[in-house]
PDBQT receptor file of N, H, CA, C and O in Angstrom, charges set to zero:
ATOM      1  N   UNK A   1     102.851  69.125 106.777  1.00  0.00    +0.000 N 
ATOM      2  CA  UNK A   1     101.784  69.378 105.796  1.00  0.00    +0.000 C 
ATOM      3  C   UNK A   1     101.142  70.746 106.046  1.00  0.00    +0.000 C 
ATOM      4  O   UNK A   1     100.915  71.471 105.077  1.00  0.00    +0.000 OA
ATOM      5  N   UNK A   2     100.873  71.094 107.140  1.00  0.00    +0.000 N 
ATOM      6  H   UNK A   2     101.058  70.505 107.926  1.00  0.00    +0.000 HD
ATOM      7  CA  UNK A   2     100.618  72.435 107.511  1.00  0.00    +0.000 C 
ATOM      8  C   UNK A   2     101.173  73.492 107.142  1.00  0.00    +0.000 C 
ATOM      9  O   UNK A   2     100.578  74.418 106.591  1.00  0.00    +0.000 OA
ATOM     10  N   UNK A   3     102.811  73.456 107.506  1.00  0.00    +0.000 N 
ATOM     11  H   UNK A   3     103.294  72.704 107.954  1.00  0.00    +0.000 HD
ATOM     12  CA  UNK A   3     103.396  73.791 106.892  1.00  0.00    +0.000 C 
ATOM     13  C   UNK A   3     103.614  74.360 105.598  1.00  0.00    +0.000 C 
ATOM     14  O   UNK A   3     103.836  75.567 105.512  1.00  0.00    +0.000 OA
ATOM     15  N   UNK A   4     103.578  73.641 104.595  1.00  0.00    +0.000 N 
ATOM     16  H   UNK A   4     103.398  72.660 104.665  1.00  0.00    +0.000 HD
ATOM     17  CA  UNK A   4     103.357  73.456 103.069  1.00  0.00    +0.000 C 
ATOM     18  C   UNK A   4     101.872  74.158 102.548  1.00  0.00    +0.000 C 
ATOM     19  O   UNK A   4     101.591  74.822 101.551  1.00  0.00    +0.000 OA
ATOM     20  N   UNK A   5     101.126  73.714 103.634  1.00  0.00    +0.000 N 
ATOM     21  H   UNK A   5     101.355  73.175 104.445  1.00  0.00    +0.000 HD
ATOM     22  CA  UNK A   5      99.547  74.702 103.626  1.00  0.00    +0.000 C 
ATOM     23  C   UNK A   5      99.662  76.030 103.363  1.00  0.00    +0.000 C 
ATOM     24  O   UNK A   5      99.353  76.646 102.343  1.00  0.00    +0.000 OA
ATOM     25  N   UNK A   6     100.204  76.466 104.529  1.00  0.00    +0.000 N 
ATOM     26  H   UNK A   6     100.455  75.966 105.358  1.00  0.00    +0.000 HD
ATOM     27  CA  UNK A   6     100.376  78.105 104.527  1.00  0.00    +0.000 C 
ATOM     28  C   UNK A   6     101.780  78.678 103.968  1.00  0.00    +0.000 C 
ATOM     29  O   UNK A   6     101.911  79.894 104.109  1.00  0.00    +0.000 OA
ATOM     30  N   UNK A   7     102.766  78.042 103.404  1.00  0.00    +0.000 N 
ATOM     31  H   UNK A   7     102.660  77.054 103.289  1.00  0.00    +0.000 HD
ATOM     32  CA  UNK A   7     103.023  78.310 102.382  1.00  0.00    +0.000 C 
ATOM     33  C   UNK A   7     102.840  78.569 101.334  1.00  0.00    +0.000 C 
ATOM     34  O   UNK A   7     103.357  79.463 100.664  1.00  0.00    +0.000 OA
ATOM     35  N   UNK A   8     101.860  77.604 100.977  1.00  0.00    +0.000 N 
ATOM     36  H   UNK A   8     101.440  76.878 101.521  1.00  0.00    +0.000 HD
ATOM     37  CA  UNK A   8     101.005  77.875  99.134  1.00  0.00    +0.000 C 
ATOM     38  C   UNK A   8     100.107  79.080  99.939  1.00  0.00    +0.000 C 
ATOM     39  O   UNK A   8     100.096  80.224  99.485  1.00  0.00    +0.000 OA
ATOM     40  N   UNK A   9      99.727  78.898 100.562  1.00  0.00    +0.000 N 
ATOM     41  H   UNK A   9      99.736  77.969 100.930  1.00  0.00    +0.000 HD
ATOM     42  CA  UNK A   9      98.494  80.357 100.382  1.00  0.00    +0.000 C 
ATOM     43  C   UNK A   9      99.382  81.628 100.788  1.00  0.00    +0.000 C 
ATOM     44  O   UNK A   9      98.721  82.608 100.445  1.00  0.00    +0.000 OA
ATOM     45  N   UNK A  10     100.717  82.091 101.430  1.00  0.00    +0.000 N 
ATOM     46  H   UNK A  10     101.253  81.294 101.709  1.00  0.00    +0.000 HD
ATOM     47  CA  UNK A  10     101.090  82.467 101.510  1.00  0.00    +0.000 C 
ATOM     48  C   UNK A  10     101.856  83.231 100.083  1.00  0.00    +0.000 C 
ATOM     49  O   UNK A  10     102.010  84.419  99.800  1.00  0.00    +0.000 OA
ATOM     50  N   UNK A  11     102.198  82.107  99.445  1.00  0.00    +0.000 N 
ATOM     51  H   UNK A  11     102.073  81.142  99.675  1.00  0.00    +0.000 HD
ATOM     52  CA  UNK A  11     102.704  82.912  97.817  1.00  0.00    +0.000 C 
ATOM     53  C   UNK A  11     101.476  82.548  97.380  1.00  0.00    +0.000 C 
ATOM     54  O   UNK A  11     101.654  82.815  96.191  1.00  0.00    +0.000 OA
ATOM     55  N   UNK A  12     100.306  82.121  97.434  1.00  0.00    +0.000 N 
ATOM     56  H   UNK A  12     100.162  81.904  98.400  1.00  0.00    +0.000 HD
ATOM     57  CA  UNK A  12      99.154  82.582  96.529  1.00  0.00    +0.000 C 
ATOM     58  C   UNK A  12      98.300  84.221  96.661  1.00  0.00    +0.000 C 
ATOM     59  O   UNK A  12      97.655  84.844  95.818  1.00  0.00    +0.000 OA
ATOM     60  N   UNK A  13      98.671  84.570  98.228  1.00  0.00    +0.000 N 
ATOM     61  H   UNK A  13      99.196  84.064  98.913  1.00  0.00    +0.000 HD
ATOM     62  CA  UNK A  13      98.624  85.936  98.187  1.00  0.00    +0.000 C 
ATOM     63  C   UNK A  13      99.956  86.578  97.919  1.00  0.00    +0.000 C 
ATOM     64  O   UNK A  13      99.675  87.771  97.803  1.00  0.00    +0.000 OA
ATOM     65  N   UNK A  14     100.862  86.484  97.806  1.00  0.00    +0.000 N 
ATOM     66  H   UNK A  14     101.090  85.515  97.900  1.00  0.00    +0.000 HD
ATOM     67  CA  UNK A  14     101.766  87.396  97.502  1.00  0.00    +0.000 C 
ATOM     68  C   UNK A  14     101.986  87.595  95.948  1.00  0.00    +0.000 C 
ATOM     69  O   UNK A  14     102.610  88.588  95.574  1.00  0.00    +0.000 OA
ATOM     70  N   UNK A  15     101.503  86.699  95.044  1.00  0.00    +0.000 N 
ATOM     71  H   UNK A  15     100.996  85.892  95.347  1.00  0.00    +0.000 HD
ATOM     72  CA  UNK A  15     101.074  86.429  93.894  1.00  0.00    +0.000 C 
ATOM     73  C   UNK A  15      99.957  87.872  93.257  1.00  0.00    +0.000 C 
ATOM     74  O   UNK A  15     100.217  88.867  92.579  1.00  0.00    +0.000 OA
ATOM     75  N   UNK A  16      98.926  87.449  93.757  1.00  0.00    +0.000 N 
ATOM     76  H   UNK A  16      98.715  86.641  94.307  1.00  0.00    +0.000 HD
ATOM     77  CA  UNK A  16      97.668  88.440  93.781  1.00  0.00    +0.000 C 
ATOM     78  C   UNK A  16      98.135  90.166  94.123  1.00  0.00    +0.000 C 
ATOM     79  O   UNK A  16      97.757  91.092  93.407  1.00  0.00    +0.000 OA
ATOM     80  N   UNK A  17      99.097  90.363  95.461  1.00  0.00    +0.000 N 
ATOM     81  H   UNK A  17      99.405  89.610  96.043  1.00  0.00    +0.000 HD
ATOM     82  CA  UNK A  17      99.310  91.528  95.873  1.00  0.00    +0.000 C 
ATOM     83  C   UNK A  17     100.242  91.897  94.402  1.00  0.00    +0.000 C 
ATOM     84  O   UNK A  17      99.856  92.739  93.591  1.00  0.00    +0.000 OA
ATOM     85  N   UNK A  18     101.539  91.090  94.241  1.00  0.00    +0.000 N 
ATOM     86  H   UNK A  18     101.853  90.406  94.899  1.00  0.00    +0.000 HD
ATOM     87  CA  UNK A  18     102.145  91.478  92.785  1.00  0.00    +0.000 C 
ATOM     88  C   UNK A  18     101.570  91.413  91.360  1.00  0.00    +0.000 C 
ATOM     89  O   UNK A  18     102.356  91.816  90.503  1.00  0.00    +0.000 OA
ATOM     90  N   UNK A  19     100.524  91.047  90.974  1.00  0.00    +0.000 N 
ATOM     91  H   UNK A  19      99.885  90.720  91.670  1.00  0.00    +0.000 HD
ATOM     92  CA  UNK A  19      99.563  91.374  90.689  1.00  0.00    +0.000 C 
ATOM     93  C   UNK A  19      98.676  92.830  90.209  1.00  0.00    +0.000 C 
ATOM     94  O   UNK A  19      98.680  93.499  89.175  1.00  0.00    +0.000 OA
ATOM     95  N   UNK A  20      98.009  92.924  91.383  1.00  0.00    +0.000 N 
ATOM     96  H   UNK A  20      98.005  92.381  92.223  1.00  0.00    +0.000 HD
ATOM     97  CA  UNK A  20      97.659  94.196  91.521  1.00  0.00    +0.000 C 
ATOM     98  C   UNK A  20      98.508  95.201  91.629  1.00  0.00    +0.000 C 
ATOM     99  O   UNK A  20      98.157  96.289  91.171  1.00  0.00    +0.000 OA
ATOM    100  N   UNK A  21      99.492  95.098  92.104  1.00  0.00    +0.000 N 
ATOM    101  H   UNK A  21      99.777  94.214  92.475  1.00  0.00    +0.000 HD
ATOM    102  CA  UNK A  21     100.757  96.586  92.158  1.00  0.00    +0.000 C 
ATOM    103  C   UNK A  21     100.743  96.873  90.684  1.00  0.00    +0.000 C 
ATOM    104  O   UNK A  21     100.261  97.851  90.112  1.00  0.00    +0.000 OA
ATOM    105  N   UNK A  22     101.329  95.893  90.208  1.00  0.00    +0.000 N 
ATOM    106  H   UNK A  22     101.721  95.099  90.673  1.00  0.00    +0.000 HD
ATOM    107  CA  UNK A  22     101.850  95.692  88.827  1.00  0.00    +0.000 C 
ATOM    108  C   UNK A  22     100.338  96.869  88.025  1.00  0.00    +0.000 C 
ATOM    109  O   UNK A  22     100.306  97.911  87.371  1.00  0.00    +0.000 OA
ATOM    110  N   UNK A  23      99.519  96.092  88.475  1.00  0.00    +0.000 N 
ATOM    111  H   UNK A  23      99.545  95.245  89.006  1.00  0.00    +0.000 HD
ATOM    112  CA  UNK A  23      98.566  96.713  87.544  1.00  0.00    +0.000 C 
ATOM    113  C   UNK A  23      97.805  98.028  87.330  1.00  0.00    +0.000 C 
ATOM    114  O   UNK A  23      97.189  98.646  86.462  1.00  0.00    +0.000 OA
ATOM    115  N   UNK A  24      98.307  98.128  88.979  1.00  0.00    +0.000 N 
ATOM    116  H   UNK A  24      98.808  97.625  89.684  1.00  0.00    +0.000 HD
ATOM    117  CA  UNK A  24      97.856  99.543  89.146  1.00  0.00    +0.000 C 
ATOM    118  C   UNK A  24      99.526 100.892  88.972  1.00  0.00    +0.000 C 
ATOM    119  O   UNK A  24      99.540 102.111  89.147  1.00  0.00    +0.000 OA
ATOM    120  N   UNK A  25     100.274 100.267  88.714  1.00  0.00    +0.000 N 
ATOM    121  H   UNK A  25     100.263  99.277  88.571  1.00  0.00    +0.000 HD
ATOM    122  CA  UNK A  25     102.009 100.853  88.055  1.00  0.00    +0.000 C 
ATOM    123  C   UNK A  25     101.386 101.174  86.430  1.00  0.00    +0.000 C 
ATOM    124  O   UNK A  25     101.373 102.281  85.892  1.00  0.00    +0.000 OA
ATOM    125  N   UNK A  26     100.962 100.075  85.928  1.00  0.00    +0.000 N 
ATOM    126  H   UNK A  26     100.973  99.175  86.365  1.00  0.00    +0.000 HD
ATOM    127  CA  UNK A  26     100.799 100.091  84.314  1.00  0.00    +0.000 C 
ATOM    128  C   UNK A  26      99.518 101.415  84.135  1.00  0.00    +0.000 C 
ATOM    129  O   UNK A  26      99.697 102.398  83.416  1.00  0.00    +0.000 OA
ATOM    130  N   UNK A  27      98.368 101.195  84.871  1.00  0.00    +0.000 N 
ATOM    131  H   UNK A  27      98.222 100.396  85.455  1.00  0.00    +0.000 HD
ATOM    132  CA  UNK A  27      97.556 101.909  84.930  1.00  0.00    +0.000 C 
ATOM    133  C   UNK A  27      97.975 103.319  85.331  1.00  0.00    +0.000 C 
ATOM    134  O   UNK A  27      97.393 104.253  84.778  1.00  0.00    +0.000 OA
ATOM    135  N   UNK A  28      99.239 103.659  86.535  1.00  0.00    +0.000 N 
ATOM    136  H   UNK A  28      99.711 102.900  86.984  1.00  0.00    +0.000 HD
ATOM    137  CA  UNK A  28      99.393 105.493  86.358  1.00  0.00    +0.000 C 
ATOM    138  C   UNK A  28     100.472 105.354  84.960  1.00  0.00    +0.000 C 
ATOM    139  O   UNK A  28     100.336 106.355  84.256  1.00  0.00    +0.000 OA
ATOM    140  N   UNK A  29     101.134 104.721  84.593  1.00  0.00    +0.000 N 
ATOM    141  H   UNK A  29     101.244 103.908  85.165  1.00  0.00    +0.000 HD
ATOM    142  CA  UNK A  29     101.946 104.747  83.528  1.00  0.00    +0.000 C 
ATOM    143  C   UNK A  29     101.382 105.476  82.339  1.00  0.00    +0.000 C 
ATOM    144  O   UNK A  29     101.790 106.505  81.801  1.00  0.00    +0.000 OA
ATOM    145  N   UNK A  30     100.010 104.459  81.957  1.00  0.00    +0.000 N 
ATOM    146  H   UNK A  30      99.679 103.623  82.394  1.00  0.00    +0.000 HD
ATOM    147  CA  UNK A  30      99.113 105.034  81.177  1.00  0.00    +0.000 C 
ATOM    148  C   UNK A  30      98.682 106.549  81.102  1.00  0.00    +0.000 C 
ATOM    149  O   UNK A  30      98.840 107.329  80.162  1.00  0.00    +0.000 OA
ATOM    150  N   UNK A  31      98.175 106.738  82.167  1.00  0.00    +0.000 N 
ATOM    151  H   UNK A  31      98.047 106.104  82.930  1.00  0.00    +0.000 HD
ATOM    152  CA  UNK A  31      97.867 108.308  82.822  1.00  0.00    +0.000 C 
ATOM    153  C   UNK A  31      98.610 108.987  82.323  1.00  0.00    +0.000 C 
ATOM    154  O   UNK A  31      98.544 109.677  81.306  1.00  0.00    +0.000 OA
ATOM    155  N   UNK A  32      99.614 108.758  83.271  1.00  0.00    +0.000 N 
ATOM    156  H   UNK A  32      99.668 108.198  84.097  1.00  0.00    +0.000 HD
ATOM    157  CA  UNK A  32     101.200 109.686  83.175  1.00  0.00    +0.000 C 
ATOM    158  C   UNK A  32     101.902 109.854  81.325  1.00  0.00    +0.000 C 
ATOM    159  O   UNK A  32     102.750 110.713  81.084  1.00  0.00    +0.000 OA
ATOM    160  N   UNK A  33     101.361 108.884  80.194  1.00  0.00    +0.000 N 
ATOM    161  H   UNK A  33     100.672 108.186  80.390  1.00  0.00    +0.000 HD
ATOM    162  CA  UNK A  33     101.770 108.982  79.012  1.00  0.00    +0.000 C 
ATOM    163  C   UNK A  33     100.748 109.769  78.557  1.00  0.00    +0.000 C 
ATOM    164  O   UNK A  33     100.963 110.774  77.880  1.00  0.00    +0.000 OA
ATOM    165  N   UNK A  34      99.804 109.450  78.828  1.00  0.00    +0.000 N 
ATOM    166  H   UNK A  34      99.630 108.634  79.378  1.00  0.00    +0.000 HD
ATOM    167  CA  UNK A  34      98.423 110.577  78.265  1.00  0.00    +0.000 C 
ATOM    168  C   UNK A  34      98.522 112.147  78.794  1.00  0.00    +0.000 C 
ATOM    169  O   UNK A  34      98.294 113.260  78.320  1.00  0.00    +0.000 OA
ATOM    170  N   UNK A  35      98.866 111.747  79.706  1.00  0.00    +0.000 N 
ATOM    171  H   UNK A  35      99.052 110.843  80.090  1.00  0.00    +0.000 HD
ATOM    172  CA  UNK A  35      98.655 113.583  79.803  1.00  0.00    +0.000 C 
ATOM    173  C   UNK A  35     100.181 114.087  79.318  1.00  0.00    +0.000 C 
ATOM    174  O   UNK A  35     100.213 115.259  78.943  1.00  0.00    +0.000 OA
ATOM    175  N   UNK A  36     101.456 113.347  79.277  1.00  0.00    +0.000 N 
ATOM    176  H   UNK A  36     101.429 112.395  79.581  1.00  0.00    +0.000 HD
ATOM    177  CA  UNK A  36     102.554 113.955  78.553  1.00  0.00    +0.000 C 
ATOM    178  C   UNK A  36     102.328 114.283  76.584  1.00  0.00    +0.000 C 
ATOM    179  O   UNK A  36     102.905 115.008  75.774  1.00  0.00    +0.000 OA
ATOM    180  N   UNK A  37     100.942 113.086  76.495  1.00  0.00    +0.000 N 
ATOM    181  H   UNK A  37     100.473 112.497  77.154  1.00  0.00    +0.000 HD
ATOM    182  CA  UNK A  37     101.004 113.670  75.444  1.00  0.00    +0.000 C 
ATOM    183  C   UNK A  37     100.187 114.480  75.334  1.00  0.00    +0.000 C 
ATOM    184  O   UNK A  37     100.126 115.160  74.309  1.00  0.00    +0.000 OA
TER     185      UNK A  37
């Protein structure tokens, strides 16, 4: 059961970290299209 514990919180942060990457990728994306245009 412990086990299984820190598993879920384990992909519940790895969740959150992919997440935020993601969002901060979309966010220079944005940037990076604005100033090309």
């Amino acid at each position: 059961m412990i086990v299984l514990g820190l598993g879920s919180c384990f992909l519940a942060i790895a969740v959150l970290v992919a997440v935020t990457l993601l969002d901060q990728i979309e966010a220079t994306r944005g940037q990076v299209a604005l100033r090309v245009l």
